[in-house]
Backbone as a ProteinNet text record, in pm:
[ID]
protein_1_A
[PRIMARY]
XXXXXXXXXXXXXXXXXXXXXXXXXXXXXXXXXXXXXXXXXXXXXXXXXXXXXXXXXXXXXXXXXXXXXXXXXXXXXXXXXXXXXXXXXXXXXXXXXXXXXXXXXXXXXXXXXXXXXXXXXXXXXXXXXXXXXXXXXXXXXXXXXXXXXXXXXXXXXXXXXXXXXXXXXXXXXXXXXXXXXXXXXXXXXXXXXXXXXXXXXXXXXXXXXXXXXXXXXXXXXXXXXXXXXXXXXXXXXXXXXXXXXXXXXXXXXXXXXXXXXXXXXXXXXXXXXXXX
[TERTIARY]
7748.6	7829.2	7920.8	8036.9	8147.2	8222.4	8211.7	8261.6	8458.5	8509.2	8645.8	8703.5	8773.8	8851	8986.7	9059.5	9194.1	9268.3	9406	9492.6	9554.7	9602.9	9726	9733.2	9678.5	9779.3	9936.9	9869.8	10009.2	10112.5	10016.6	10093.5	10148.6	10113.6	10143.5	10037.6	10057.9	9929.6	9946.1	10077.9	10097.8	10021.4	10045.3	10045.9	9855.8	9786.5	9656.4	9585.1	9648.2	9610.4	9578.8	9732.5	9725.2	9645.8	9599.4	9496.3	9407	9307.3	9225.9	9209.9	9319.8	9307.2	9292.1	9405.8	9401.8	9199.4	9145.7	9020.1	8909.7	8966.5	8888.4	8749.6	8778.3	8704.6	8637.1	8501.1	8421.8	8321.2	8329.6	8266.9	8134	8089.1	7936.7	7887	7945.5	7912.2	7971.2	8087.4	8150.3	8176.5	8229.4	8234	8423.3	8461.1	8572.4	8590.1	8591.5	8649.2	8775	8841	9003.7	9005.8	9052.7	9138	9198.9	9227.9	9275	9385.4	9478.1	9617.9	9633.9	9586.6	9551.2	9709	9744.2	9861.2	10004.6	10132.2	10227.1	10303.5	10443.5	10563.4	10624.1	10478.7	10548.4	10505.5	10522	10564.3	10467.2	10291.2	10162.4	10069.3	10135.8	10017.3	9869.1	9937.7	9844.6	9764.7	9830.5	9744.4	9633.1	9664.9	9618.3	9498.8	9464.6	9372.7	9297.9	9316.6	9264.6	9163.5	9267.6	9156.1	9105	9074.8	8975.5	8863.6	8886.3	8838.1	8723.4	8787.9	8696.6	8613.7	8631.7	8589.9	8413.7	8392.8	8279.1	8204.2	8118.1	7982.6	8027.5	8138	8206.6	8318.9	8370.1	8480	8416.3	8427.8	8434.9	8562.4	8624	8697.1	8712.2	8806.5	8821.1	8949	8912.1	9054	9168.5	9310.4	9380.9	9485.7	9565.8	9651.5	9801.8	9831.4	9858.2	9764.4	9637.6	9544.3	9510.7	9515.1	9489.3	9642	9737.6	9913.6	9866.8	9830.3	9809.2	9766.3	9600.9	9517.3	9574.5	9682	9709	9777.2	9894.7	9987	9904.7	9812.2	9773.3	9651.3	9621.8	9491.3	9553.5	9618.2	9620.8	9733	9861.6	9974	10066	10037.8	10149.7	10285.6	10403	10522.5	10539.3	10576	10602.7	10735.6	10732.4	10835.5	10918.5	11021.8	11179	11165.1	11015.9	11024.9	10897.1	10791.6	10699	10688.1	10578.9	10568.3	10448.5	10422.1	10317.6	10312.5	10418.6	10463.7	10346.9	10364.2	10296.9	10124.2	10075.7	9950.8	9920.3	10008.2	10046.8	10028.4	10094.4	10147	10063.5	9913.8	9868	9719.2	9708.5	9622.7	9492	9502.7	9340.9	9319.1	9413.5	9441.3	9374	9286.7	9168.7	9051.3	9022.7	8904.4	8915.3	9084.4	9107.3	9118.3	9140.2	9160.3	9025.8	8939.7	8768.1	8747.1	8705.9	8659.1	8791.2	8865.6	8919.2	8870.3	8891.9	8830.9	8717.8	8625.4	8483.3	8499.1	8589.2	8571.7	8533.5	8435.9	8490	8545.4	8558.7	8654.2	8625	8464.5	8402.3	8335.2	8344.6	8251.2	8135.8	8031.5	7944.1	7880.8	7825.6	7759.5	7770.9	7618.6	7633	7661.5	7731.2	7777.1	7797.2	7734.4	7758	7685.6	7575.6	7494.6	7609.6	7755.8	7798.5	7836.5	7783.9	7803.4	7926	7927.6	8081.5	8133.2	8279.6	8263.7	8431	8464.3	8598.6	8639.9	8731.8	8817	8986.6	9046.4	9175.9	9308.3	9257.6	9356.7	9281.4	9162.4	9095.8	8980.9	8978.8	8849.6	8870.7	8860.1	8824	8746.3	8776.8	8646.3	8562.8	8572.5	8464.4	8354.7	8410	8317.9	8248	8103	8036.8	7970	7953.9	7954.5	7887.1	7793.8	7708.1	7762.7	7824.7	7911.6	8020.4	8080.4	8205.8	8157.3	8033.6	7983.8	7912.2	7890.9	7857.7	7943.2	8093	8202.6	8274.3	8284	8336.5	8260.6	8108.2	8052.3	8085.8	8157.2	8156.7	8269.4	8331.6	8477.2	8450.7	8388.1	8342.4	8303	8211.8	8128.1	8191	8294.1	8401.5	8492.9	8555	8607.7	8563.7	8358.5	8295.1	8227.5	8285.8	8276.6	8379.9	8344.2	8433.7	8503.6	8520.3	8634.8	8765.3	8719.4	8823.1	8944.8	9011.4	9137.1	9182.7	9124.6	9117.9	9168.6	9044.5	9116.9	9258	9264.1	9389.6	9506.8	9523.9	9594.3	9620.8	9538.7	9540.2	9518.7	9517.3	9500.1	9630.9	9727.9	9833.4	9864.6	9908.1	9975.5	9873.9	10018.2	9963.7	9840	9821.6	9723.3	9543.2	9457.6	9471.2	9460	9582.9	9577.2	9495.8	9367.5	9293.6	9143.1	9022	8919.3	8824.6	8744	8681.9	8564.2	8414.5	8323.7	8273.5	8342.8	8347.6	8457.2	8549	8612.9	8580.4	8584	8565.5	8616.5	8556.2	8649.1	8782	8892.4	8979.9	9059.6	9060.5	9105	9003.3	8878.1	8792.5	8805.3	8837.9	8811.1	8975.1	9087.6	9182.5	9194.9	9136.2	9132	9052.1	8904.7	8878.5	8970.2	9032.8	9102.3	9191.5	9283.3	9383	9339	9249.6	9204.2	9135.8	9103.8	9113.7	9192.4	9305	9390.8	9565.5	9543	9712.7	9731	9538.5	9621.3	9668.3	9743	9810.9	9810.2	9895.6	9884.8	9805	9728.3	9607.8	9651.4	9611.7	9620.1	9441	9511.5	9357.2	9234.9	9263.3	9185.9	9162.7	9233.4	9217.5	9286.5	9416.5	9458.1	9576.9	9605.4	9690	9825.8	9891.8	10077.6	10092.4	10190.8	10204.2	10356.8	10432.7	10594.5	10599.2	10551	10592.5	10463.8	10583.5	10466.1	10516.5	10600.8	10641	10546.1	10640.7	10522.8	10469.1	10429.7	10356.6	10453.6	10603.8	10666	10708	10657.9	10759.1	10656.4	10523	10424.3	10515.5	10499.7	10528.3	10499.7	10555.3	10469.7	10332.4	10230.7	10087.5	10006.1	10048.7	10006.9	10007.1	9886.1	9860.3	9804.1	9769.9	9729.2	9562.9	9538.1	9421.5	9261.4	9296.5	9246.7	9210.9	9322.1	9362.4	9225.7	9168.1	9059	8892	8818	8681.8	8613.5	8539	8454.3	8273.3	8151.2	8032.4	7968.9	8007.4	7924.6	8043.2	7976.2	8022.5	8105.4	8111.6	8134.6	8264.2	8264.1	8367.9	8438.4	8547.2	8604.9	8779.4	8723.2	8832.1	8912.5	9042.6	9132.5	9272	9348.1	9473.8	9578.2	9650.6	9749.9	9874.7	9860	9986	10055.2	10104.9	10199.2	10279.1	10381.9	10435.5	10335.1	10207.9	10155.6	10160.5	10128.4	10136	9985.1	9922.1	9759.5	9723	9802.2	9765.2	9715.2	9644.1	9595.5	9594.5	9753	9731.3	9713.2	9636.7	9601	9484.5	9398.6	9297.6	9176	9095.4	8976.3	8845.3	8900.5	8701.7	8784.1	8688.1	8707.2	8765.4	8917.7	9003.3	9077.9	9054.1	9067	9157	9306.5	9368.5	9451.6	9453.1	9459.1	9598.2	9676	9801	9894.6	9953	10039.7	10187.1	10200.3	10318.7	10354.9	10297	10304.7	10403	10421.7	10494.7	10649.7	10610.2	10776.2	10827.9	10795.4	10849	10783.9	10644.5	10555	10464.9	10312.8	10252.6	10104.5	10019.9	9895.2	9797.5	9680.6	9587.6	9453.5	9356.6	9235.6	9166.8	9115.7	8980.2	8794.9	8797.5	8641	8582.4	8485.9	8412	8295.9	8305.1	8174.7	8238	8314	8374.4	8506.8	8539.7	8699.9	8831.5	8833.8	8919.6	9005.6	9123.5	9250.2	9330.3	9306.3	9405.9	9539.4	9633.9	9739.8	9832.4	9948.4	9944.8	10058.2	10232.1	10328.2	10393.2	10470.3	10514.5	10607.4	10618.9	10734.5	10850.5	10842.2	10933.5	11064.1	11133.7	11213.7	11329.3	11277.5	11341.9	11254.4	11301.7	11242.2	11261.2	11121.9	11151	11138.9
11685.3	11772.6	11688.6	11725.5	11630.3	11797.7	11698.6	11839.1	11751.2	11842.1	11806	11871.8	11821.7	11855.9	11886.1	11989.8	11981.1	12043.3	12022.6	12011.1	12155.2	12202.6	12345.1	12372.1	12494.5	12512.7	12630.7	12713.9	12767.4	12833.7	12906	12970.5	12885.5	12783.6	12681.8	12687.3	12805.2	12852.2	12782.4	12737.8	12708.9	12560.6	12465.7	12351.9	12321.8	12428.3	12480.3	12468.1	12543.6	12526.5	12415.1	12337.9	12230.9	12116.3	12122.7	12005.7	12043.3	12172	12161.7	12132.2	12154.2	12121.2	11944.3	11867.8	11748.2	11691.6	11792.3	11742.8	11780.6	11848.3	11880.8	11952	12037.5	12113.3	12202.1	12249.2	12332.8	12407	12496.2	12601.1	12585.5	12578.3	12626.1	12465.2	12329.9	12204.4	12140.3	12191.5	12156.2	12225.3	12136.4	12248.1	12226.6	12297.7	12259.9	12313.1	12219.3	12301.4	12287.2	12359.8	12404.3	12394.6	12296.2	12310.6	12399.8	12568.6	12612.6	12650.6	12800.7	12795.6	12815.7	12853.7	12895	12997.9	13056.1	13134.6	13112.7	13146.2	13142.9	13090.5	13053.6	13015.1	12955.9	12920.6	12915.2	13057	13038.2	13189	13260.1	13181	13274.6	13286.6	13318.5	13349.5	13444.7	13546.6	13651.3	13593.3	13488.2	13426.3	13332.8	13303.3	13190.7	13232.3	13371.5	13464.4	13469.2	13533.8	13610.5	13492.3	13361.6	13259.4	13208.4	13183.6	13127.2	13215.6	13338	13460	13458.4	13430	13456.9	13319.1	13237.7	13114.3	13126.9	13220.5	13221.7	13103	13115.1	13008.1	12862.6	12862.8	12728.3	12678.2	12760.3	12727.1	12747.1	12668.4	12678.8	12642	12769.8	12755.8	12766.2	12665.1	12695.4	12843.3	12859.3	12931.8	12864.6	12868.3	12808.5	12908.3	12799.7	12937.5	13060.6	12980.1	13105.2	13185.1	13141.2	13241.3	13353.2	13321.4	13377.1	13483.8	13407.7	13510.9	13635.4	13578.3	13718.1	13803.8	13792.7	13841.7	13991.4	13896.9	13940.6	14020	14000.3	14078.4	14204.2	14175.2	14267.8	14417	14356.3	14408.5	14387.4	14326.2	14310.1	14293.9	14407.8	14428.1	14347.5	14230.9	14108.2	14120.5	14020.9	14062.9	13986	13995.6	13892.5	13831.2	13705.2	13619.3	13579	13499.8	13576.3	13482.5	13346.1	13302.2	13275	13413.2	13420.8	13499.9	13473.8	13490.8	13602.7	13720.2	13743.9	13906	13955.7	14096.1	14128.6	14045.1	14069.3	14117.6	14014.1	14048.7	14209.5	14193.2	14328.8	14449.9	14417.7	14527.8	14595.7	14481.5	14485.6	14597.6	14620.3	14715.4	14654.3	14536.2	14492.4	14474.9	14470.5	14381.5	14381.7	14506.3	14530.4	14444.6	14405.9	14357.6	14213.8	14144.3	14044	13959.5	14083.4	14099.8	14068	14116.5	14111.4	13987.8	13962.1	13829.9	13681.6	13726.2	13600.7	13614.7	13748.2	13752	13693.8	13693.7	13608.3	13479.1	13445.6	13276	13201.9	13055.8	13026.6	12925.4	12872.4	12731.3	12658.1	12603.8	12492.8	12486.8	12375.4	12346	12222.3	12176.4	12097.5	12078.6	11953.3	11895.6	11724.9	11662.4	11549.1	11547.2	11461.7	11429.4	11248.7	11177.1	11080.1	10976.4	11046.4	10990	10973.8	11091.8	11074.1	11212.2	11234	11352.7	11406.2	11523.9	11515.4	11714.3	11642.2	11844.2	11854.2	11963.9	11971.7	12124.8	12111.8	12200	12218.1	12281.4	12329.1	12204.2	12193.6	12104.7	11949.5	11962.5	11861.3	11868.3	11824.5	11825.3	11741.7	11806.7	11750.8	11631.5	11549.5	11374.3	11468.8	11520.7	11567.2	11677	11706.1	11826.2	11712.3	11702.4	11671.3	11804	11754.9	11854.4	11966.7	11892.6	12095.1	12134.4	12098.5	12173.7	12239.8	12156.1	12248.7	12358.4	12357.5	12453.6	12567.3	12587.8	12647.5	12746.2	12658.9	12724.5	12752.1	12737.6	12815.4	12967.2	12901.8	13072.9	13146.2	13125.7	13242.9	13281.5	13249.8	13330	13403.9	13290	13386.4	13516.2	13533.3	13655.4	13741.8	13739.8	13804.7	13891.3	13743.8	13857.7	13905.6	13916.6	13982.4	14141.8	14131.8	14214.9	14327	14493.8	14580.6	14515.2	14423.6	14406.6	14283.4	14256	14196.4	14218.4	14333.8	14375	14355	14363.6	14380	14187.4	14141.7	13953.9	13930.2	14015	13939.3	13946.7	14090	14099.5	14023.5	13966.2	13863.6	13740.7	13704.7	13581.7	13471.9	13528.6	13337.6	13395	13266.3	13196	13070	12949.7	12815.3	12807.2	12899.9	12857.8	12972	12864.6	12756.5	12650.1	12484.9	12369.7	12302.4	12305.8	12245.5	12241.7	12234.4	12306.8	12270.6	12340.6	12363.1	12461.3	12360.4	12449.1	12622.7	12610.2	12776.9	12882.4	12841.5	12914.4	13003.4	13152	13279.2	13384.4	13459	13652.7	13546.2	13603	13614.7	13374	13370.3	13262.9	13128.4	13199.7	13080.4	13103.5	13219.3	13213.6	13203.6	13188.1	13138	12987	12930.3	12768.3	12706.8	12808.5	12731.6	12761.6	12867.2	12886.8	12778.5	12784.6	12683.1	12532.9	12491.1	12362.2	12318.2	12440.7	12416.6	12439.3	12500.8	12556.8	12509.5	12449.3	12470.7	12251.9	12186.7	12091.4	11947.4	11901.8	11781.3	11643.5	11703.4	11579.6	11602.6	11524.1	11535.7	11443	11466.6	11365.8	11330.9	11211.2	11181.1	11262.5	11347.9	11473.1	11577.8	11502	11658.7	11795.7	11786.2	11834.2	11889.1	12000.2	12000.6	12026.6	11940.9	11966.4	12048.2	12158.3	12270.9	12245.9	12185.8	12170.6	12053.8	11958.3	11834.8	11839.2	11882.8	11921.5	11827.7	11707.4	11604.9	11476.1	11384.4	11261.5	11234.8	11115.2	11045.2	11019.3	10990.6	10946	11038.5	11156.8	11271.3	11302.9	11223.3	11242.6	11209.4	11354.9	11336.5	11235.3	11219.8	11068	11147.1	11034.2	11069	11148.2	11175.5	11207.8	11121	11177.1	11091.4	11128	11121.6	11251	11227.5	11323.6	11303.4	11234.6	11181.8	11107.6	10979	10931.8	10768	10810	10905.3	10911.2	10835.8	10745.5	10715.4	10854.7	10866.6	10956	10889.9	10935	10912.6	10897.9	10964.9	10963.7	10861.5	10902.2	10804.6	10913.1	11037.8	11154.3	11121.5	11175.4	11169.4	11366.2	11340.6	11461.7	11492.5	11602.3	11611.1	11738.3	11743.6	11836.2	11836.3	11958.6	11968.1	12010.5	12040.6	12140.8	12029.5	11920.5	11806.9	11764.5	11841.2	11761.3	11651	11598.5	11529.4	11388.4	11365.9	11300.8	11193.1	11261.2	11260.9	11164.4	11277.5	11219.5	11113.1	11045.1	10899	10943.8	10815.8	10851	10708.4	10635.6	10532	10495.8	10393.1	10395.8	10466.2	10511.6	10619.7	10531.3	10563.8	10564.2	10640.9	10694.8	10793.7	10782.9	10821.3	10852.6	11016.3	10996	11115.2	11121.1	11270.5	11233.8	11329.8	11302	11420.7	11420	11566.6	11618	11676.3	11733.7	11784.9	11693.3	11724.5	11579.4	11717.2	11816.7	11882.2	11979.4	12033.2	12081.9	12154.1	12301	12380.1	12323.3	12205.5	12127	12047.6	12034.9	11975.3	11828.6	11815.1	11649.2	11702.4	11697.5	11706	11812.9	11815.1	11893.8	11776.6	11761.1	11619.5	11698.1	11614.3	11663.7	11550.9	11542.1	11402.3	11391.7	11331.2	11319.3	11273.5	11375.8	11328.3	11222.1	11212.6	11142.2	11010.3	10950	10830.6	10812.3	10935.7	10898.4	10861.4	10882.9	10913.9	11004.4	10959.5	11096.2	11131.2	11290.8	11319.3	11374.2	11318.7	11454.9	11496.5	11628.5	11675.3	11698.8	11680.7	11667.6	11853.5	11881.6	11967.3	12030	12179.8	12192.5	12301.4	12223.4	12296.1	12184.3	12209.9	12083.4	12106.8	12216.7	12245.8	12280.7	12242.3	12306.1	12463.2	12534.3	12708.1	12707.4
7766.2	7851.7	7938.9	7927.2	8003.7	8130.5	8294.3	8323	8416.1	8352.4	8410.8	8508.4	8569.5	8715	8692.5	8733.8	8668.5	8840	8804.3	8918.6	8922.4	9029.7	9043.5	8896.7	8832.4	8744.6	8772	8877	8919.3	8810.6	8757.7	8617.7	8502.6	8499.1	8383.2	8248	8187.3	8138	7979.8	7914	7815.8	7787.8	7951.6	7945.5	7966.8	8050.8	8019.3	7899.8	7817.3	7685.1	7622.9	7628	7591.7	7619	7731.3	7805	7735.6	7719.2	7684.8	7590.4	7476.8	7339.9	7323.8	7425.8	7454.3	7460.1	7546.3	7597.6	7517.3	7355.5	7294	7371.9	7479.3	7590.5	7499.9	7496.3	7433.9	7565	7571.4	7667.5	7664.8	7557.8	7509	7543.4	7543.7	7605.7	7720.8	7786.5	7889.7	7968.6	8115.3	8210.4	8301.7	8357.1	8430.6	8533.2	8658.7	8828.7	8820.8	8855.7	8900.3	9040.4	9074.1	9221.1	9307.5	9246.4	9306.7	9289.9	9321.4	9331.8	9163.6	9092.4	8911.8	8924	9012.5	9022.7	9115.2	9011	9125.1	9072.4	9081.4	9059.2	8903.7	8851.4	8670.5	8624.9	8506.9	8448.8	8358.3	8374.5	8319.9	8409.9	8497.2	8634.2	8521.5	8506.6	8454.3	8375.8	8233.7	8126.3	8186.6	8335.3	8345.1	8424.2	8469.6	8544.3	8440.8	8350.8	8207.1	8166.6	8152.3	8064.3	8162.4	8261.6	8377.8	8368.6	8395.6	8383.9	8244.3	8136.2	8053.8	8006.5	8024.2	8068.6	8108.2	8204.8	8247.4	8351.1	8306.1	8379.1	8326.8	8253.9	8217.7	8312.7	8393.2	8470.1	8643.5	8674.4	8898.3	8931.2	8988	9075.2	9201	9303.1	9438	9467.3	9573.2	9670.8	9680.7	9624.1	9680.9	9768.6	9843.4	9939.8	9825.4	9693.1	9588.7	9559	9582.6	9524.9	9629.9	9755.2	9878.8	9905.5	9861.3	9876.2	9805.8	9627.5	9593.2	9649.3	9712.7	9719	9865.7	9969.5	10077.5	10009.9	9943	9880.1	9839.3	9736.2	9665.7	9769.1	9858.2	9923.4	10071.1	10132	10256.1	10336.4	10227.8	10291.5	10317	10261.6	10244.9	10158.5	10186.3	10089.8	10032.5	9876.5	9802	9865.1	9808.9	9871.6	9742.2	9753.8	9666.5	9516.5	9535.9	9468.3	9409.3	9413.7	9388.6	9199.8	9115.5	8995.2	8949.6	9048.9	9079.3	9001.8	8958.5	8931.1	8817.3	8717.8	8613.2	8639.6	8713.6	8770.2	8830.4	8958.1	9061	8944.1	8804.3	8721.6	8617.7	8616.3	8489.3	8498.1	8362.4	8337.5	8419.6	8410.6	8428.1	8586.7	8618.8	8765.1	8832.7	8880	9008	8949.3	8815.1	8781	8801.1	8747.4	8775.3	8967.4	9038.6	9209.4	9262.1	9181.1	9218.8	9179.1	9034.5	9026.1	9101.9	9100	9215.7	9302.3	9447.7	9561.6	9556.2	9479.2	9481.3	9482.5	9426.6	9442.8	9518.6	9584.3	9700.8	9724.9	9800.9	9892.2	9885.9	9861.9	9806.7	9660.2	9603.6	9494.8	9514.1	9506.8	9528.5	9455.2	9398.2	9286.5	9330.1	9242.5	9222.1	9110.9	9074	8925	8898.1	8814.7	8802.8	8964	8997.5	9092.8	9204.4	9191.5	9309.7	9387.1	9518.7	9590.8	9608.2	9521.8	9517	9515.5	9640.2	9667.2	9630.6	9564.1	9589.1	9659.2	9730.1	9805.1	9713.8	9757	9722.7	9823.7	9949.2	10024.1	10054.7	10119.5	10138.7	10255.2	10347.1	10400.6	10537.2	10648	10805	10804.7	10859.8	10842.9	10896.7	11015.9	11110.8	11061.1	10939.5	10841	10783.9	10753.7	10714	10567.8	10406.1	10323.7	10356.7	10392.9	10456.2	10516.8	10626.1	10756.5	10645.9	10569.3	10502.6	10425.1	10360.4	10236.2	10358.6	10498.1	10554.4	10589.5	10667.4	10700.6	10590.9	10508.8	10354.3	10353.9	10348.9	10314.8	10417.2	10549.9	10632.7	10568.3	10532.9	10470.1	10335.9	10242.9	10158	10165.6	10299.7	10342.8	10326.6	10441.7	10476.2	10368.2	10278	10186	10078.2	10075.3	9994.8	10076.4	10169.4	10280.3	10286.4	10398.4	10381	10432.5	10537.6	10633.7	10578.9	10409.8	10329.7	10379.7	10354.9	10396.6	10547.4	10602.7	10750.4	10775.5	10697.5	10732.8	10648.1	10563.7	10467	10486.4	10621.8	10683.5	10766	10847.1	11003.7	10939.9	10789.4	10721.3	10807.3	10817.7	10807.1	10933.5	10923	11093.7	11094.8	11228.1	11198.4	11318.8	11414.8	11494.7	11505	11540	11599.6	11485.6	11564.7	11462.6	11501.1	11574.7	11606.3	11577.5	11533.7	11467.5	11624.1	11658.9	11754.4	11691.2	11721.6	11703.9	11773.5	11880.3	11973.2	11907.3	11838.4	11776.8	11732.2	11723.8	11683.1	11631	11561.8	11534.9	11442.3	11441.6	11344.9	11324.5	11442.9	11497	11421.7	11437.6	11339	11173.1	11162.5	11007.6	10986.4	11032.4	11034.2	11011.6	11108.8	11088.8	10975.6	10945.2	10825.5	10713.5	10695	10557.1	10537.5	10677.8	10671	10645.4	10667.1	10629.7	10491.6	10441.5	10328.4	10233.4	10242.6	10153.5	10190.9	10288.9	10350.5	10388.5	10448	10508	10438.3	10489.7	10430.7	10540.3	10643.9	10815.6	10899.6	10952.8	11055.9	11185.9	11294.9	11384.8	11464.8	11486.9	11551.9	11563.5	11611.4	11684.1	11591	11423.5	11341.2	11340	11444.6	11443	11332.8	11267.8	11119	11155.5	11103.7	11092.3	10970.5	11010.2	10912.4	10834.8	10886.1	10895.3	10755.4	10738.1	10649.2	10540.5	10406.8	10301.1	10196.8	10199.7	10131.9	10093.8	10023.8	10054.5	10148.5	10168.1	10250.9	10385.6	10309.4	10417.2	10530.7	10457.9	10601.6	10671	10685.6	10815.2	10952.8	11049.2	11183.8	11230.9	11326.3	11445.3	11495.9	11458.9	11533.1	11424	11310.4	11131.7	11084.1	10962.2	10864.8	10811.9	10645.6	10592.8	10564.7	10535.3	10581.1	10573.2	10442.3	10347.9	10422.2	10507.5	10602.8	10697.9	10726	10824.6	10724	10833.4	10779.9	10811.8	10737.6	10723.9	10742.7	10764.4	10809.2	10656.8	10559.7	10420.4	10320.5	10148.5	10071.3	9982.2	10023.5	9920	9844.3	9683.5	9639.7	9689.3	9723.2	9745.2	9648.3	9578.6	9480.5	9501	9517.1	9608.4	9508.3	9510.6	9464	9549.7	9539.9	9669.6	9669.8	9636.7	9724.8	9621.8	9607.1	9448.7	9460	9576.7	9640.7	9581	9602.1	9578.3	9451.7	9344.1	9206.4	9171.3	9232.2	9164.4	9266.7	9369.4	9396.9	9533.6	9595.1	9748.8	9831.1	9796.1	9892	10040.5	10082.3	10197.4	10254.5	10113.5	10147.4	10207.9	10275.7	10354.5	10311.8	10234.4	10159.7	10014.3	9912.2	9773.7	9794.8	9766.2	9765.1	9636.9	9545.7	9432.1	9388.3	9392.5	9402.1	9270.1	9233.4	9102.3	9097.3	9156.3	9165.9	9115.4	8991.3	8948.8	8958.7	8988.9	8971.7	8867.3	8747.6	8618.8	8682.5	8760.1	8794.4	8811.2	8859.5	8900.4	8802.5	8693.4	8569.1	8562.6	8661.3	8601.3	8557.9	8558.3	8445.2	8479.2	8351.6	8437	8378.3	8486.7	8485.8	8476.2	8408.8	8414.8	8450.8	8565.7	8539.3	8512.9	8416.9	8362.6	8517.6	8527.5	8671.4	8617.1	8523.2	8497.8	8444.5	8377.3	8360	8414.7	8490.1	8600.3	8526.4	8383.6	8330.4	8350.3	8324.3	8381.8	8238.5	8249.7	8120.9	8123.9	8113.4	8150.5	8031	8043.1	7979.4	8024.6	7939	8023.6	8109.1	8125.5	8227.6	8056	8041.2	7958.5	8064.6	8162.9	8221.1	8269.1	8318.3	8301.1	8474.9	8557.1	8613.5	8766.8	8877.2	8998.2	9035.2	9038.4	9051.1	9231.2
[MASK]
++++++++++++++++++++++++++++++++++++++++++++++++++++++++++++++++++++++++++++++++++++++++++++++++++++++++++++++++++++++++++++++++++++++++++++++++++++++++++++++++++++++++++++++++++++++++++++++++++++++++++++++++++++++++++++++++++++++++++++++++++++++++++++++++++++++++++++++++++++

């Protein structure tokens, strides 16, 4: 059993395919976590629901913040935005079944694998979260939107504050900050605090940022995250094992899978050739 990690696919459902075929991936012996964000701006959002979806007990996926747009859109009164890929979903016969099994998803994944403790999120992870602390504050959200009062958060879901994580934090404002930290962050400052404004490389960290990876952390965890395409898989200057999967497919670079167990990287080029 080989289990692989794969990056945004973000409606890149053709290039999906293709990896797996690349990874000679078999369900019935392998397994694959998705990073998150499986929907949005390329052009098989829906295909790419469907086959996650039927995937089963073979696929873990995280929350990412496309996955969370839909969800607002769809359940919590949100508006699509001018360059969103989401209609087809919104439109489809299946959609409430497909709306459910996403809403379930959650924000963390956790496993040792390869004798190494290893969790992935959708953006990345607070130094100051320690894994239980994160798989704790995940399930309160989970709760939530397995809860009547789903709608009720998906509405009061975005906005950038508070950018600060504070254990007293409460009611809408705490389950605000955890979402955002897992799904949205990129720049941190000392204090952990998240910059919402600079979603580029490395170089367009504010003064007093740095992303977040540059922080020591108390454990040895490998932590495997997508969301940063800017990146392109790499994490220089990193400080913990940060293992980031977002190589860009949607933007015309590629879709990556990595063997968690021999850290092999597979990728699989982009057939898009254009920024949406």
């Amino acid at each position: 059993m080989t289990t692989y990690a794969i990056g945004d696919l973000q409606g890149c459902h053709a290039e999906f395919v293709e990896l797996l075929e690349a990874l000679d991936f078999d369900p019935r012996r392998d397994r694959l976590w998705l990073a998150g964000d499986l929907v949005n701006r390329g052009p098989g959002s829906l295909d790419c629901l469907r086959e996650v979806e039927a995937l089963g007990d073979a696929a873990l996926t995280v929350l990412g913040n496309h996955d969370l747009h839909l969800l607002a859109v769809a359940r919590g009164g949100a508006r699509l935005n001018r360059k969103d890929t989401l209609d087809a979903i919104l439109d489809a016969a299946d959609r409430e079944r497909l709306l459910d099994w996403l809403q379930a998803r959650p924000l963390t994944v956790r496993e040792t694998l390869a004798g190494r403790d290893t969790l992935m999120t959708h953006a990345g992870l607070l130094p100051c979260w320690s894994l239980a602390r994160a798989e704790a504050l995940a399930g309160e959200v989970e709760a939530v939107l397995g809860g009547e009062g789903a709608g009720a958060f998906l509405e009061r879901m975005y906005g950038n504050a508070p950018a600060l994580w504070r254990d007293d934090l409460d009611g809408i404002d705490r389950l605000r900050a955890i979402v955002n930290v897992f799904t949205r962050m990129r720049f941190i400052d000392a204090e952990g605090r998240l910059d919402f404004a600079a979603k580029e490389g490395l170089d367009s960290a504010p003064a007093g940022y740095a992303p977040w990876f540059r922080f020591p952390r108390d454990d040895d965890a490998r932590l495997v995250f997508g969301h940063w395409a800017a990146l392109q898989g790499k994490t220089p200057g990193s400080r913990v094992d940060a293992q980031a999967l977002d190589t860009g497919c949607v933007w015309g670079g590629s879709l990556t899978a990595l063997d968690l167990e021999s850290g092999e990287r597979i990728s699989v080029p982009s057939h898009r050739r254009w920024a949406c």
